[in-house]
DOKEVEX-542099 format. One record per atom (N, C-alpha, C): residue in three letters; x, y negated, z negated; atom name. Coordinates in Angstrom, 1 decimal, padded with zeros to 4 digits. Layout:
BEGIN
+-----+--------+--------+--------+----+
!  aa !   east !  north !     up ! at !
+-----+--------+--------+--------+----+
! ala !      X !      Y !      Z ! CA !
...
+-----+--------+--------+--------+----+
REM end
This chain:
BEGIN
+-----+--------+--------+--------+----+
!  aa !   east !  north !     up ! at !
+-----+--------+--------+--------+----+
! unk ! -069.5 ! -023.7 ! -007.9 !  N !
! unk ! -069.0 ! -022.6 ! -008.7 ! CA !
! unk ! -067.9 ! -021.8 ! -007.9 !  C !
! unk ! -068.1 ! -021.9 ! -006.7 !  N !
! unk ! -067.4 ! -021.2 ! -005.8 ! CA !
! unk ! -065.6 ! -021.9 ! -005.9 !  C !
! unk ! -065.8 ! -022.9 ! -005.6 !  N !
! unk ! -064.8 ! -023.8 ! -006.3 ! CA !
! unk ! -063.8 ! -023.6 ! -007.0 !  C !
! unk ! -064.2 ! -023.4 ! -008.5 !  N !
! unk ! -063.5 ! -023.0 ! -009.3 ! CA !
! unk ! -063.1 ! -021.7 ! -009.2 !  C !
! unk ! -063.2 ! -021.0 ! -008.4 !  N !
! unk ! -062.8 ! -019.6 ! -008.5 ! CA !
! unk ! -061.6 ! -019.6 ! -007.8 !  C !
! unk ! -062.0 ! -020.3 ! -006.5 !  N !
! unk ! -061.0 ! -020.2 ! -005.5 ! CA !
! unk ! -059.5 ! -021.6 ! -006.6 !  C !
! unk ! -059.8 ! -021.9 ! -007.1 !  N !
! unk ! -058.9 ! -022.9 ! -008.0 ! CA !
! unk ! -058.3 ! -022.2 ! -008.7 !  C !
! unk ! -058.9 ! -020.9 ! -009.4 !  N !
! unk ! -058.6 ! -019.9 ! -010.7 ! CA !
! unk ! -057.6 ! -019.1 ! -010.1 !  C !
! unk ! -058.1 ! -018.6 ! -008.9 !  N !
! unk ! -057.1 ! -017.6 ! -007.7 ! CA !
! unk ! -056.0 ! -018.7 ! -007.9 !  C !
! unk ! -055.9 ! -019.7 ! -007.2 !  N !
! unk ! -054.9 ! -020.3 ! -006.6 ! CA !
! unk ! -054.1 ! -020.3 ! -007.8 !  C !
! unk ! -054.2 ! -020.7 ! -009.0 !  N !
! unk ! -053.3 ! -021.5 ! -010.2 ! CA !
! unk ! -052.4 ! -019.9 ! -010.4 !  C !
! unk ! -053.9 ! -018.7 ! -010.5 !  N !
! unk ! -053.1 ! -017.1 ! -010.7 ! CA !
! unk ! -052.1 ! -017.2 ! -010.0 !  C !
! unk ! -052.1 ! -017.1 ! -008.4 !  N !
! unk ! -051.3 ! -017.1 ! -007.9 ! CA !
! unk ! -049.7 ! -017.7 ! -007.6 !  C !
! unk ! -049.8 ! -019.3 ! -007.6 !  N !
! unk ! -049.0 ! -019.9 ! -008.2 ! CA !
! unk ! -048.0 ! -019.4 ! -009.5 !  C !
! unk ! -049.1 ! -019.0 ! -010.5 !  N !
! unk ! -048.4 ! -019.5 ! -011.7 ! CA !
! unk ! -047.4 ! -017.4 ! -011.5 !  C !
! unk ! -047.9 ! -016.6 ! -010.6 !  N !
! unk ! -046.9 ! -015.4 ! -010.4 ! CA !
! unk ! -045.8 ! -016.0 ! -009.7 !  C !
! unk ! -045.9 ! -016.6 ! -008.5 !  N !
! unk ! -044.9 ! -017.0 ! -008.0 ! CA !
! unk ! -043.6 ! -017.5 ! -008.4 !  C !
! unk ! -044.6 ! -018.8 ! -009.8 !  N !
! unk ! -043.3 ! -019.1 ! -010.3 ! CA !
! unk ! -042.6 ! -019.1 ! -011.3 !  C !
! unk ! -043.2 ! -017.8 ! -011.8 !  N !
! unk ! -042.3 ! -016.8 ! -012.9 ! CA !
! unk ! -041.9 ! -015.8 ! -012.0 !  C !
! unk ! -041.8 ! -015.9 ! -011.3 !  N !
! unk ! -041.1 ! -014.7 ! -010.3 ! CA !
! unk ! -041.4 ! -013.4 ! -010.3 !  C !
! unk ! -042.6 ! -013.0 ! -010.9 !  N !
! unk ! -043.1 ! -011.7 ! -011.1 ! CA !
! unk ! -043.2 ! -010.9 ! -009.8 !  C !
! unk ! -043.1 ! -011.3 ! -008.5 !  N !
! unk ! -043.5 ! -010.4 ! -007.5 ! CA !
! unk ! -042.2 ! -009.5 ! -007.1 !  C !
! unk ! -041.0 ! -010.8 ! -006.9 !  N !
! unk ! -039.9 ! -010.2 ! -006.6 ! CA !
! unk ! -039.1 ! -009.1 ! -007.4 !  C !
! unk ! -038.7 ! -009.6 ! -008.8 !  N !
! unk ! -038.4 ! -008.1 ! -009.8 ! CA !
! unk ! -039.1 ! -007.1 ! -010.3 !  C !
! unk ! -040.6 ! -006.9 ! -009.9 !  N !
! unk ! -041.2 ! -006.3 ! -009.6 ! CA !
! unk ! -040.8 ! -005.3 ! -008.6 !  C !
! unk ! -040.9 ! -006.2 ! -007.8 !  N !
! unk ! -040.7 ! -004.9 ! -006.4 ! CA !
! unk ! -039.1 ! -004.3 ! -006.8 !  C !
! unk ! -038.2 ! -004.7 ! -006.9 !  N !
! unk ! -037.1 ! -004.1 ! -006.8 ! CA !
! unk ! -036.4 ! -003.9 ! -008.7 !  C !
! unk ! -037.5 ! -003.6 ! -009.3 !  N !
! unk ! -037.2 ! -003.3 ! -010.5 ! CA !
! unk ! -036.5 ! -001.7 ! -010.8 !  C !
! unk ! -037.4 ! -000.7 ! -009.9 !  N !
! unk ! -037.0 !  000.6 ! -009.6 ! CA !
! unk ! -035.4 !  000.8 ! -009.5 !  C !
! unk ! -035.4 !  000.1 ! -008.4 !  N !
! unk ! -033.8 !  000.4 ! -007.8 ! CA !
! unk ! -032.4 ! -000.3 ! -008.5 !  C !
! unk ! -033.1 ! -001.3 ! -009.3 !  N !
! unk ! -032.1 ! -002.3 ! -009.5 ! CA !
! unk ! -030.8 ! -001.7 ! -011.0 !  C !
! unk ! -031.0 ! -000.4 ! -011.7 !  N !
! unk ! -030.0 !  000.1 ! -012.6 ! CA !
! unk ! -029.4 !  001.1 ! -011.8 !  C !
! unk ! -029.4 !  001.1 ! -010.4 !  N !
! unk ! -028.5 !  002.6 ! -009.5 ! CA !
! unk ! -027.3 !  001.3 ! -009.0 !  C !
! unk ! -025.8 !  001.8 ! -009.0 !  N !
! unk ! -024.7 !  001.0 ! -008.4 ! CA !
! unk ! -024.1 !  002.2 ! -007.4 !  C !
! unk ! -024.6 !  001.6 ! -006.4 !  N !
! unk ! -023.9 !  002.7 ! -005.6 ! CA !
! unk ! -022.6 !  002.0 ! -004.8 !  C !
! unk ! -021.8 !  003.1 ! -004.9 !  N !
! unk ! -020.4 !  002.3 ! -004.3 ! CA !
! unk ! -020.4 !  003.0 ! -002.7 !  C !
! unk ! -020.3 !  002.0 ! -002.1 !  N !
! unk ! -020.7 !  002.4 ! -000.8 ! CA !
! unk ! -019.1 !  001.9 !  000.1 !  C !
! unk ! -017.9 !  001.5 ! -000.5 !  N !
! unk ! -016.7 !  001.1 !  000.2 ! CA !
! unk ! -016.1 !  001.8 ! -000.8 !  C !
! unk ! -014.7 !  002.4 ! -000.5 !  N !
! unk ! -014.0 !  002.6 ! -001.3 ! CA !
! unk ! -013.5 !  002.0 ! -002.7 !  C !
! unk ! -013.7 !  002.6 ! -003.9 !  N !
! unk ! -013.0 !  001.9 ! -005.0 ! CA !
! unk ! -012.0 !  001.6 ! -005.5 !  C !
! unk ! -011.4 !  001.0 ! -005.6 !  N !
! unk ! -009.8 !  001.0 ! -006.3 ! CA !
! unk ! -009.5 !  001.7 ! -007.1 !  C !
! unk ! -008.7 !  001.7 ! -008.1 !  N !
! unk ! -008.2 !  002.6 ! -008.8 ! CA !
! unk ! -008.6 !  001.1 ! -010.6 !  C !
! unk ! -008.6 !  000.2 ! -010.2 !  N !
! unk ! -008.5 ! -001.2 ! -010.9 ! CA !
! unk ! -010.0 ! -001.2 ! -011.3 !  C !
! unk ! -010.7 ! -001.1 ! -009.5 !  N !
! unk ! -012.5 ! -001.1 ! -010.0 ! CA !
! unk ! -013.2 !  000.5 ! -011.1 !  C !
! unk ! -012.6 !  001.0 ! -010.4 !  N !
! unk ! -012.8 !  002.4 ! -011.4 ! CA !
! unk ! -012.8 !  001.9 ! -012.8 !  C !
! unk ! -011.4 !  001.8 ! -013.1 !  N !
! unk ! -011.0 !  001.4 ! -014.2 ! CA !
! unk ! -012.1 !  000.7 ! -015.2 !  C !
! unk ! -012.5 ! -000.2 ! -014.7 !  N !
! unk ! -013.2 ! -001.3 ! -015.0 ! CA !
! unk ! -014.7 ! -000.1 ! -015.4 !  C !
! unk ! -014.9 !  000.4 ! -014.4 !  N !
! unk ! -016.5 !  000.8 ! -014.3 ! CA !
! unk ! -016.3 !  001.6 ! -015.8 !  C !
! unk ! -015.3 !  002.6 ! -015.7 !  N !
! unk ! -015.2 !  003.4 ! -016.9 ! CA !
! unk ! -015.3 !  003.2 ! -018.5 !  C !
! unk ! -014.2 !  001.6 ! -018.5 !  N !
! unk ! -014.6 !  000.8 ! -019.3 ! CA !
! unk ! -015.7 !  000.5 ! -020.0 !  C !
! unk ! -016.7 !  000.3 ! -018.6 !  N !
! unk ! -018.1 ! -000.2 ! -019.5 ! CA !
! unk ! -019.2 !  000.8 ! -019.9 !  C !
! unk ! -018.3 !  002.3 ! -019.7 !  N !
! unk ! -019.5 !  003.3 ! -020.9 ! CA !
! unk ! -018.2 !  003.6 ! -021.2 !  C !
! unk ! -018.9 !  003.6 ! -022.6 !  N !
! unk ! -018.0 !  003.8 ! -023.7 ! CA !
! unk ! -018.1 !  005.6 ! -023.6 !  C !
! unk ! -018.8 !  006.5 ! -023.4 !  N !
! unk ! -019.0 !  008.4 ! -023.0 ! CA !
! unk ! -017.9 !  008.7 ! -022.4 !  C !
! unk ! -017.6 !  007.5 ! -021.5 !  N !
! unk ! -016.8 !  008.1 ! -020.0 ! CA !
! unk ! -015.6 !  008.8 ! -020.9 !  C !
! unk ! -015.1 !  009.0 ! -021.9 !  N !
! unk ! -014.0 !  009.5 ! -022.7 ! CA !
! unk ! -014.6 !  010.9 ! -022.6 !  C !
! unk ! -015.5 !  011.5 ! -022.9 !  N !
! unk ! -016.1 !  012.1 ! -023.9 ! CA !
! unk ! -017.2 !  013.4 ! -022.5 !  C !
! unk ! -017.5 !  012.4 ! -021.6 !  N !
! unk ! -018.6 !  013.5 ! -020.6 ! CA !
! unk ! -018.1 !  013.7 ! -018.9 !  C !
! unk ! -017.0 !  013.5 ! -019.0 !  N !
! unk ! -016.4 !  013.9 ! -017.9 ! CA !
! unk ! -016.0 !  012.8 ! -017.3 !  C !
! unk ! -016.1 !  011.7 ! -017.3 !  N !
! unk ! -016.0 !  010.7 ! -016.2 ! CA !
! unk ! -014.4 !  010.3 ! -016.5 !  C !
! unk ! -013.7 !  010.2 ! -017.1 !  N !
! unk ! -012.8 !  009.7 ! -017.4 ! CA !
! unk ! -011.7 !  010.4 ! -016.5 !  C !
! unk ! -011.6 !  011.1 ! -016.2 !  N !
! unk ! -010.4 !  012.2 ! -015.1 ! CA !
! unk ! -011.3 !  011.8 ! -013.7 !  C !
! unk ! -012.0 !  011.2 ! -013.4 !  N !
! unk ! -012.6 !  011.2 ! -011.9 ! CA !
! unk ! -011.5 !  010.2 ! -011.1 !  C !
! unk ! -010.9 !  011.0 ! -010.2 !  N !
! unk ! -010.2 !  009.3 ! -009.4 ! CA !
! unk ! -011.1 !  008.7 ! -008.2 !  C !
! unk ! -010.5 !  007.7 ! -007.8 !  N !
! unk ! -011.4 !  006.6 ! -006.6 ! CA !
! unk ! -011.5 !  008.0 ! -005.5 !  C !
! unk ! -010.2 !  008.6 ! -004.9 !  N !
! unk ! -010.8 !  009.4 ! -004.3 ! CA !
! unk ! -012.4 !  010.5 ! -004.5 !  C !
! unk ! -012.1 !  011.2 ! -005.3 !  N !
! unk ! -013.2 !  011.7 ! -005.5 ! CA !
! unk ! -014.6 !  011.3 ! -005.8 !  C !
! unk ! -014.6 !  010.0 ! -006.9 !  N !
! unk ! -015.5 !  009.2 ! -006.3 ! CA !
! unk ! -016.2 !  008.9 ! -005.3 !  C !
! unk ! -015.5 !  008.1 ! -004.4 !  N !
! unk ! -016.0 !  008.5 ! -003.1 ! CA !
! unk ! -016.1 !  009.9 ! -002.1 !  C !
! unk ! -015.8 !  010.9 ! -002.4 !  N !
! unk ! -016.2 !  012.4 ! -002.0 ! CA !
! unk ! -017.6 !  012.3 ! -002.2 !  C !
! unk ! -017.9 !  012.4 ! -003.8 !  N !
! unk ! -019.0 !  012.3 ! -004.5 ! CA !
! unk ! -020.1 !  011.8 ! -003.8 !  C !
! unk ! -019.5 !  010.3 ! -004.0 !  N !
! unk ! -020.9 !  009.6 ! -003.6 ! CA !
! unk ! -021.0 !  009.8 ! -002.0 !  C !
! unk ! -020.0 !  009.7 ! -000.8 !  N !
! unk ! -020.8 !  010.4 !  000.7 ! CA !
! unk ! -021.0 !  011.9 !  000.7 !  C !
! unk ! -020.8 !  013.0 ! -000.3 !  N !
! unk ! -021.8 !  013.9 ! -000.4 ! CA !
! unk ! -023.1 !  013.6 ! -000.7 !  C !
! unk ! -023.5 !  012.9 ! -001.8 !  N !
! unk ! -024.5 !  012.7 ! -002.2 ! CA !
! unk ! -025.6 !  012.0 ! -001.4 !  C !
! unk ! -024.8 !  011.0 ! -001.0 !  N !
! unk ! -025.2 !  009.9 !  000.5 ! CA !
! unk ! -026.0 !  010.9 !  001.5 !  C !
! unk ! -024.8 !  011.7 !  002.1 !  N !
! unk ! -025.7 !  012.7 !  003.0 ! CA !
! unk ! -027.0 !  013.7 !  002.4 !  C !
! unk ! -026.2 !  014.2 !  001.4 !  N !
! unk ! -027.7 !  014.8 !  000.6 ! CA !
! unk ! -029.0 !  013.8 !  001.2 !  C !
! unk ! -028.8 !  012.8 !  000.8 !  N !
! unk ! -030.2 !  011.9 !  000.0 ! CA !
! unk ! -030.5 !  011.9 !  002.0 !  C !
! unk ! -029.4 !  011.4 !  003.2 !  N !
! unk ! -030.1 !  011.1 !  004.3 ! CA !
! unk ! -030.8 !  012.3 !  005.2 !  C !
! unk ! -030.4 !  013.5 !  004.7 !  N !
! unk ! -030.9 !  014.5 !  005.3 ! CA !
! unk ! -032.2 !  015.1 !  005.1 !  C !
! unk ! -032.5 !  014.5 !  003.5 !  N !
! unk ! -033.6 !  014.8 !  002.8 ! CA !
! unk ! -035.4 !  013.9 !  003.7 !  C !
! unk ! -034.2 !  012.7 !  003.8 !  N !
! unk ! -035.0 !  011.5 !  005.0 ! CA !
! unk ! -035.9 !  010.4 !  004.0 !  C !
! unk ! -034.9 !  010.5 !  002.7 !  N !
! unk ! -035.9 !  009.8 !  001.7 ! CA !
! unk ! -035.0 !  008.7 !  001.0 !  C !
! unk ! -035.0 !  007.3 !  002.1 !  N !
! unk ! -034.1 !  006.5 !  002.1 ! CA !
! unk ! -034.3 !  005.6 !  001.3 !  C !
! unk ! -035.3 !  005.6 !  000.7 !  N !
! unk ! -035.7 !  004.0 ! -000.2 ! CA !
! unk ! -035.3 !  004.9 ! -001.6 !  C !
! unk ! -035.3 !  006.3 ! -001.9 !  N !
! unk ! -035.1 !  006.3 ! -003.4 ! CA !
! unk ! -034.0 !  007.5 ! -003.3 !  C !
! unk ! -033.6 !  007.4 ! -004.5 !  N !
! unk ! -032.4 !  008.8 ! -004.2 ! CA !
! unk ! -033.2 !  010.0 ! -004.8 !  C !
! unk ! -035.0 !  010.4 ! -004.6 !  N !
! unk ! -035.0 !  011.4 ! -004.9 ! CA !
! unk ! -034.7 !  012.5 ! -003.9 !  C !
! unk ! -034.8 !  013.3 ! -004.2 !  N !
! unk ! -034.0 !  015.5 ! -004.0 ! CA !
! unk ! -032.6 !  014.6 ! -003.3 !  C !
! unk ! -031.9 !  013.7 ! -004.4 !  N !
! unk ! -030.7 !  013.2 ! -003.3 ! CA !
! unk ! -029.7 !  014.5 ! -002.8 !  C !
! unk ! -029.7 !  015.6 ! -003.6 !  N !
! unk ! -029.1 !  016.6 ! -003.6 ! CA !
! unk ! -029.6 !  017.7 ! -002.5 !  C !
! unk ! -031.1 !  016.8 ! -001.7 !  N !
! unk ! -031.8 !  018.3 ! -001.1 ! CA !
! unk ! -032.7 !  018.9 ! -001.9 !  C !
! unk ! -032.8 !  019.3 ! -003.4 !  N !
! unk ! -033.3 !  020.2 ! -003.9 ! CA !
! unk ! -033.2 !  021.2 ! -004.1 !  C !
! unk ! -031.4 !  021.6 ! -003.6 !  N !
! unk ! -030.5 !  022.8 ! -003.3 ! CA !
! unk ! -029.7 !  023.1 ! -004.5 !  C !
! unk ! -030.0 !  023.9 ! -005.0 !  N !
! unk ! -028.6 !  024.1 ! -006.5 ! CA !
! unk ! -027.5 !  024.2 ! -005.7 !  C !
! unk ! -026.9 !  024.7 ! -004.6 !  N !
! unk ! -025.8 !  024.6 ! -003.8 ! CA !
! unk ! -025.2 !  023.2 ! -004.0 !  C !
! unk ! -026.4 !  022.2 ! -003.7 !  N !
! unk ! -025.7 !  021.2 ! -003.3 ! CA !
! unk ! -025.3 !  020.4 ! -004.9 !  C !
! unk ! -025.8 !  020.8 ! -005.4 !  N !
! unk ! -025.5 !  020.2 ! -006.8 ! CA !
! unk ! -024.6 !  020.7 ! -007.4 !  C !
! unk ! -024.1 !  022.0 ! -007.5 !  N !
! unk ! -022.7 !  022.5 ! -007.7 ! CA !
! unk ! -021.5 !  021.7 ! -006.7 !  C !
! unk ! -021.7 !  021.9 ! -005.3 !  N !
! unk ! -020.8 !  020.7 ! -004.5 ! CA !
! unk ! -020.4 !  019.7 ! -005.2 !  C !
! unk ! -021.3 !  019.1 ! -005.4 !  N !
! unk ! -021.3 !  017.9 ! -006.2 ! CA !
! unk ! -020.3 !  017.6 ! -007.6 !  C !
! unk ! -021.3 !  018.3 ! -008.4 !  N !
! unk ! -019.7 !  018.7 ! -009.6 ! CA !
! unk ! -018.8 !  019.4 ! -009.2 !  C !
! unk ! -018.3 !  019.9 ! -008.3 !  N !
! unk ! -017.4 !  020.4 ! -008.1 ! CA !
! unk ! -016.0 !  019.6 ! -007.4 !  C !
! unk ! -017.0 !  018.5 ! -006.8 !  N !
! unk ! -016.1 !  017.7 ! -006.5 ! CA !
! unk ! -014.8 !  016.6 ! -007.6 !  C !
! unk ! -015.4 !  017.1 ! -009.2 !  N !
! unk ! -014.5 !  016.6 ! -010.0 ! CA !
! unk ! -014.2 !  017.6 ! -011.3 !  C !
! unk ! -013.3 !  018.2 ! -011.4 !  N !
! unk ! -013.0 !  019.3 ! -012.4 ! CA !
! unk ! -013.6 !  019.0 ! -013.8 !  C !
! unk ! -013.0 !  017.6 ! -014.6 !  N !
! unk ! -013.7 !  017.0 ! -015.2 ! CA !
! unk ! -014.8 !  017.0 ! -015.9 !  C !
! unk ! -015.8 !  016.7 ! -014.6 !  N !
! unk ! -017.2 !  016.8 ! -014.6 ! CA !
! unk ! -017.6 !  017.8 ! -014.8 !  C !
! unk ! -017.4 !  019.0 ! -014.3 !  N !
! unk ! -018.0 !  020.4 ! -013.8 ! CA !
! unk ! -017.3 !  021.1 ! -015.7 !  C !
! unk ! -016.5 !  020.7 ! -016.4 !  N !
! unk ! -016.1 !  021.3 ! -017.4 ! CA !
! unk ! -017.1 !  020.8 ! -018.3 !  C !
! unk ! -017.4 !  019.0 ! -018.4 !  N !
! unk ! -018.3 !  018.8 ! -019.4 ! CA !
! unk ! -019.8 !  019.5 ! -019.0 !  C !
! unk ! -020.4 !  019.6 ! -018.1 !  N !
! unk ! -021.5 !  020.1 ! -017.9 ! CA !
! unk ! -021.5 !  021.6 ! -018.0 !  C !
! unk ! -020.6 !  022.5 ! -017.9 !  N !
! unk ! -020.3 !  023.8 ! -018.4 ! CA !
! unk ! -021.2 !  023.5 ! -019.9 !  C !
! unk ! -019.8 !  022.8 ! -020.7 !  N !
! unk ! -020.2 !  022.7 ! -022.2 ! CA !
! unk ! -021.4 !  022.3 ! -022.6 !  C !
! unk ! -022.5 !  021.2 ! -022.0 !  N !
! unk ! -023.3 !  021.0 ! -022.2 ! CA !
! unk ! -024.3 !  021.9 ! -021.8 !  C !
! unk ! -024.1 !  022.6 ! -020.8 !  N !
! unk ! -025.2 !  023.6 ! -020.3 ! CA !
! unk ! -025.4 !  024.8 ! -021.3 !  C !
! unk ! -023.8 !  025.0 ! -021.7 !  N !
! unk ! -024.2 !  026.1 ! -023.0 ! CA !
! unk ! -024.7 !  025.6 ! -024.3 !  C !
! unk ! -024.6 !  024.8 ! -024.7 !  N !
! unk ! -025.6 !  024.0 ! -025.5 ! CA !
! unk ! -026.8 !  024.0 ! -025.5 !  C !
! unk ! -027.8 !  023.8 ! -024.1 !  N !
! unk ! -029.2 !  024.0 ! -024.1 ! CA !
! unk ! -029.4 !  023.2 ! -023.2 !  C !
! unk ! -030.7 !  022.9 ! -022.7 !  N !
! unk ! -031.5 !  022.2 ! -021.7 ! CA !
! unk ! -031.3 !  020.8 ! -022.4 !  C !
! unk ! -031.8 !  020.4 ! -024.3 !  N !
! unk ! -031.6 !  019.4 ! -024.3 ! CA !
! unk ! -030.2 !  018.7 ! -024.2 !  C !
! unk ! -029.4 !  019.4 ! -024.9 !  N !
! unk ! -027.8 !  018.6 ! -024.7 ! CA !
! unk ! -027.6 !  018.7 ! -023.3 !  C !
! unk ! -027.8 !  019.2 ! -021.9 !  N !
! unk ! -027.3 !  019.2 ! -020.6 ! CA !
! unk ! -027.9 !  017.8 ! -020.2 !  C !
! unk ! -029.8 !  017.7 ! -020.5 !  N !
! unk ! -030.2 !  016.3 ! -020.6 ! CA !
! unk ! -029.4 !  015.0 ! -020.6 !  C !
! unk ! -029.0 !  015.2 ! -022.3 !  N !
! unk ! -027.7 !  014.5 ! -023.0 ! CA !
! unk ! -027.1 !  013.8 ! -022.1 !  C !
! unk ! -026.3 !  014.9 ! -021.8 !  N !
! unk ! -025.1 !  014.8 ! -021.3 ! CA !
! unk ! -025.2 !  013.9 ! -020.1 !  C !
! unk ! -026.1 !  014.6 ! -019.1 !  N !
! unk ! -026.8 !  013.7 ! -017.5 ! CA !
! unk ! -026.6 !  011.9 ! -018.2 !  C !
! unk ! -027.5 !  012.0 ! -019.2 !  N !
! unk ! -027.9 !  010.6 ! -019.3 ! CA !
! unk ! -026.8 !  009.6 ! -020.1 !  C !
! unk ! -025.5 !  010.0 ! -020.4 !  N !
! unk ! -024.6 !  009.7 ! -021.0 ! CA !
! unk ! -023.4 !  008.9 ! -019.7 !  C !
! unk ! -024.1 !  009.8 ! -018.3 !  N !
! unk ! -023.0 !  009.6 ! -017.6 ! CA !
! unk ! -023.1 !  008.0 ! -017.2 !  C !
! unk ! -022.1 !  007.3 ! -016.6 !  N !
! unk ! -023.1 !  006.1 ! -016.0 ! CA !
! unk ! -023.4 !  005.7 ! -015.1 !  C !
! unk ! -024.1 !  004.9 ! -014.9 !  N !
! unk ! -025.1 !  004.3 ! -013.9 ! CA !
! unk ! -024.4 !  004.3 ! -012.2 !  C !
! unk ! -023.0 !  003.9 ! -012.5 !  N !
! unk ! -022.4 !  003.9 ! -010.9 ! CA !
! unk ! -022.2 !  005.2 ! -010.4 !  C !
! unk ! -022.2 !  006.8 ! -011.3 !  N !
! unk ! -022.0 !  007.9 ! -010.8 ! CA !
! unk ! -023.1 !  008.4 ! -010.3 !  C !
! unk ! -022.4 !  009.0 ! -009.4 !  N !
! unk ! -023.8 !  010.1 ! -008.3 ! CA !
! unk ! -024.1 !  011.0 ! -008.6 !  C !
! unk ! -023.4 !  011.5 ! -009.4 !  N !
! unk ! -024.2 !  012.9 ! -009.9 ! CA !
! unk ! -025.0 !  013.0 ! -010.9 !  C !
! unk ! -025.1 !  011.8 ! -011.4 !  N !
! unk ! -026.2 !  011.4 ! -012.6 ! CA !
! unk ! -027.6 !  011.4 ! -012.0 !  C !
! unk ! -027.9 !  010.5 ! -010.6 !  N !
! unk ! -028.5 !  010.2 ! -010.2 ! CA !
! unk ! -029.2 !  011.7 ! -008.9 !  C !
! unk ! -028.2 !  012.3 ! -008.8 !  N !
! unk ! -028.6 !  013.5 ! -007.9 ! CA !
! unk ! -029.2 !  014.2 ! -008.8 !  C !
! unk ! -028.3 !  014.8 ! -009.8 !  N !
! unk ! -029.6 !  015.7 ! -011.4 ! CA !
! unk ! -030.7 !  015.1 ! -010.9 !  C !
! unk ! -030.9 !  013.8 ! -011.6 !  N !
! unk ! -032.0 !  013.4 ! -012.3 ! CA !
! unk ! -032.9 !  013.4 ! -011.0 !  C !
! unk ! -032.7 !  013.3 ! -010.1 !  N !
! unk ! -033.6 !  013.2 ! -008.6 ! CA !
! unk ! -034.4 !  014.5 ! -008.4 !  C !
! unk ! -033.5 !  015.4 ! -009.0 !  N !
! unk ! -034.2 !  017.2 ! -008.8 ! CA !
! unk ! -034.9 !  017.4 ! -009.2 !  C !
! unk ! -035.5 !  018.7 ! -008.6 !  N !
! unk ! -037.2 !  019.0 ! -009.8 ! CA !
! unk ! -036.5 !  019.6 ! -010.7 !  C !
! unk ! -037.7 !  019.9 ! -011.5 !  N !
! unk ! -037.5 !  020.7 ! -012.7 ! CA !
! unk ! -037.0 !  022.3 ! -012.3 !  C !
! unk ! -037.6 !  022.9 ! -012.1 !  N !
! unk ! -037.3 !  023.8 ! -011.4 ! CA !
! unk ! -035.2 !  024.4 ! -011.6 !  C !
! unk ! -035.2 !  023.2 ! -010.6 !  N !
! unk ! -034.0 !  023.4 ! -009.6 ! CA !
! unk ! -032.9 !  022.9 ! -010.9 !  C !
! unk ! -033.4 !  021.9 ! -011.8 !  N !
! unk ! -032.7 !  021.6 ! -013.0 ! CA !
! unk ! -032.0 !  022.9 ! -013.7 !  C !
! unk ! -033.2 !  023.8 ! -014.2 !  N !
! unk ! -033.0 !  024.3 ! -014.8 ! CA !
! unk ! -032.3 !  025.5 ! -014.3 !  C !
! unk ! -032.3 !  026.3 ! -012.9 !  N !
! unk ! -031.1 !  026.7 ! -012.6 ! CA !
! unk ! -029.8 !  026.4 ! -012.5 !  C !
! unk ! -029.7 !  025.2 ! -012.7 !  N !
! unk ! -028.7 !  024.5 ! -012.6 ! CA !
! unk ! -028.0 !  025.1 ! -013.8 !  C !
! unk ! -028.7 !  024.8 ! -015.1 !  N !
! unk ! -028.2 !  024.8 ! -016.4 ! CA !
! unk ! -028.1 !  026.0 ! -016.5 !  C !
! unk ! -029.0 !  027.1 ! -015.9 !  N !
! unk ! -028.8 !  028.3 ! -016.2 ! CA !
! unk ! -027.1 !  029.1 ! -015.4 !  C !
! unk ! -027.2 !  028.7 ! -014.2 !  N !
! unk ! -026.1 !  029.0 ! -013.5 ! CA !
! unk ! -024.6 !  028.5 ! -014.4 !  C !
! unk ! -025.1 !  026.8 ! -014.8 !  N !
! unk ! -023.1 !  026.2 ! -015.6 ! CA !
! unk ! -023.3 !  027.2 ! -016.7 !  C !
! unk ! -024.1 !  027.5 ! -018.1 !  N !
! unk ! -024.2 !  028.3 ! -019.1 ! CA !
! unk ! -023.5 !  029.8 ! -018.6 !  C !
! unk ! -023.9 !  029.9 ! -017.7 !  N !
! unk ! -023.2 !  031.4 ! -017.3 ! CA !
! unk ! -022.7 !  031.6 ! -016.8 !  C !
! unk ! -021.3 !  030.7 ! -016.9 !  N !
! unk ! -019.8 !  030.2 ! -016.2 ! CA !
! unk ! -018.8 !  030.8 ! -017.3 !  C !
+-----+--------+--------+--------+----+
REM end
């Protein structure tokens, strides 16, 4: 009896291996974050902007490579100071400071989230989740508590 068990393990085991369940598992979390960690061109930009179709419409479309990269090594330091290196949560610190920094680093940005903020908590939501995947300040929001969110929205609303 003992046998078959240890056979039943083995085949389980096996048969995870080779559907690959352990590996995209583990790195399922992290694997929708693009962080640009070298400078971007003006060509890769281009391209990123391309593939959300918002970026017209929620601020991303006036962002240049420069400021991009502003963005994301503020955010960078945010997230290493916080000492929470495997995820980009409080990548901002948890600081409404540092999250105004942050939009502030693109005129753009800081105008669409104005509008959305006067709109409500849900359209500011919206708006966060509109932005895309390769921006940092999507991923700084959404890293914050609740709390610190909602100053957030309360502070752009009252701009």
């Amino acid at each position: 009896m003992k046998h078959n068990y240890i056979r039943i393990a083995a085949a389980t085991a096996m048969a995870g291996v080779a559907f690959g369940i352990a590996a995209p598992a583990a790195g399922a979390a992290e694997s929708h974050r693009v962080a640009a960690s070298a400078p971007v061109s003006a060509a890769e930009l281009a391209t990123l902007k391309a593939a959300n179709p918002a970026s017209a419409t929620n601020g991303e479309a006036e962002i240049t490579p420069q400021q991009l990269t502003e963005m994301t090594a503020l955010a960078k330091a945010a997230e290493s100071e916080s000492g929470d290196q495997h995820r980009v949560k409080r990548a901002a610190g948890g600081k409404l400071g540092s999250l105004i920094a942050l939009l502030k680093k693109s005129p753009g940005l800081m105008k669409a989230a104005v509008n959305a903020a006067k709109k409500g908590a849900r359209s500011f939501e919206g708006w966060v989740n509109s932005l895309s995947n390769w921006n940092p300040v999507k991923w700084a929001i959404k890293a914050t508590p609740e709390y610190i969110m909602f100053q957030l929205i309360d502070y752009l609303a009252h701009l």
